[in-house]
C-alpha positions in Angstrom: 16.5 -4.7 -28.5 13.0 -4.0 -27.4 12.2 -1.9 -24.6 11.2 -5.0 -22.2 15.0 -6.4 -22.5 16.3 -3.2 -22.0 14.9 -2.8 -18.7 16.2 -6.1 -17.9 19.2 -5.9 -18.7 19.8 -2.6 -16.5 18.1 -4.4 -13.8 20.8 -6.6 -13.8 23.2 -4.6 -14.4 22.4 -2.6 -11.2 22.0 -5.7 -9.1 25.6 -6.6 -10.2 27.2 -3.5 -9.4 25.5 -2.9 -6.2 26.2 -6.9 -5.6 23.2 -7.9 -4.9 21.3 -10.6 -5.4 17.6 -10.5 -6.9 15.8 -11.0 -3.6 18.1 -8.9 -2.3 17.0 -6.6 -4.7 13.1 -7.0 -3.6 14.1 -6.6 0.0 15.3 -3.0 -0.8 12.9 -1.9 -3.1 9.9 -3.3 -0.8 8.3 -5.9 -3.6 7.8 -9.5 -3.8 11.1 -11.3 -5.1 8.4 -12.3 -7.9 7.9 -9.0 -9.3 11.2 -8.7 -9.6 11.6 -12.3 -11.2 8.8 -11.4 -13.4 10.5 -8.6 -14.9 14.0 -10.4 -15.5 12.3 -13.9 -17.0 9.6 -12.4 -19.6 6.8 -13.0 -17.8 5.7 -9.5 -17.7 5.9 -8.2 -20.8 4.8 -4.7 -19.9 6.6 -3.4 -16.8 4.9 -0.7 -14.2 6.8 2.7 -13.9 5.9 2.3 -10.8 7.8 -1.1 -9.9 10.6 0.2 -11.4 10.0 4.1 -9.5 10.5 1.3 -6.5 13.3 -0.5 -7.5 15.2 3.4 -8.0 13.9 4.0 -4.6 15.6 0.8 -3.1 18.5 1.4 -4.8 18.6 5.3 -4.2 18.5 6.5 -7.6 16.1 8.5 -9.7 14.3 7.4 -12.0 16.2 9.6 -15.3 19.5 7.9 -13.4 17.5 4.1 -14.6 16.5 5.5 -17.6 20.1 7.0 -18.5 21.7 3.9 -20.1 23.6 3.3 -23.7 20.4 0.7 -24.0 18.1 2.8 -23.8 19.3 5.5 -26.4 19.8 2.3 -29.4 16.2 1.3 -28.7 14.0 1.0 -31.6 10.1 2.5 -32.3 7.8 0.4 -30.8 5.2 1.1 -33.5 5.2 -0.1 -36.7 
């Protein structure tokens, strides 16, 4: 798993356990629903901290809290 679908995946995993929906998601965090769809579809390949420093914020965690997920600790280097 690459380091894009990782933060994906916890995106949704989040949004599922806080039921809520991705605009829902947006609302909270203070960003266009598209940033958020951006993120989740692959059409941005290379994340901002700081989007996801908002999306923590709308979901009133920190950012270690996001980062602290089994997917996270199995991704692989990045450089080859």
């Amino acid at each position: 798993m690459d380091t894009v679908s990782a933060i994906r995946n916890r995106i949704l995993q989040l949004c599922a356990q806080h039921d809520l929906s991705i605009n829902q998601l947006a609302t909270l965090s203070g960003l266009p629903p598209s940033s958020v769809k951006n993120i989740l579809y692959g059409k941005s390949q290379n994340p901002k901290i700081l989007t996801i420093k908002l999306i923590c914020d709308g979901l009133g965690m920190t950012l270690g809290a996001f980062f602290s997920a089994p997917e996270f600790d199995r991704l692989e280097q990045e450089l080859k």
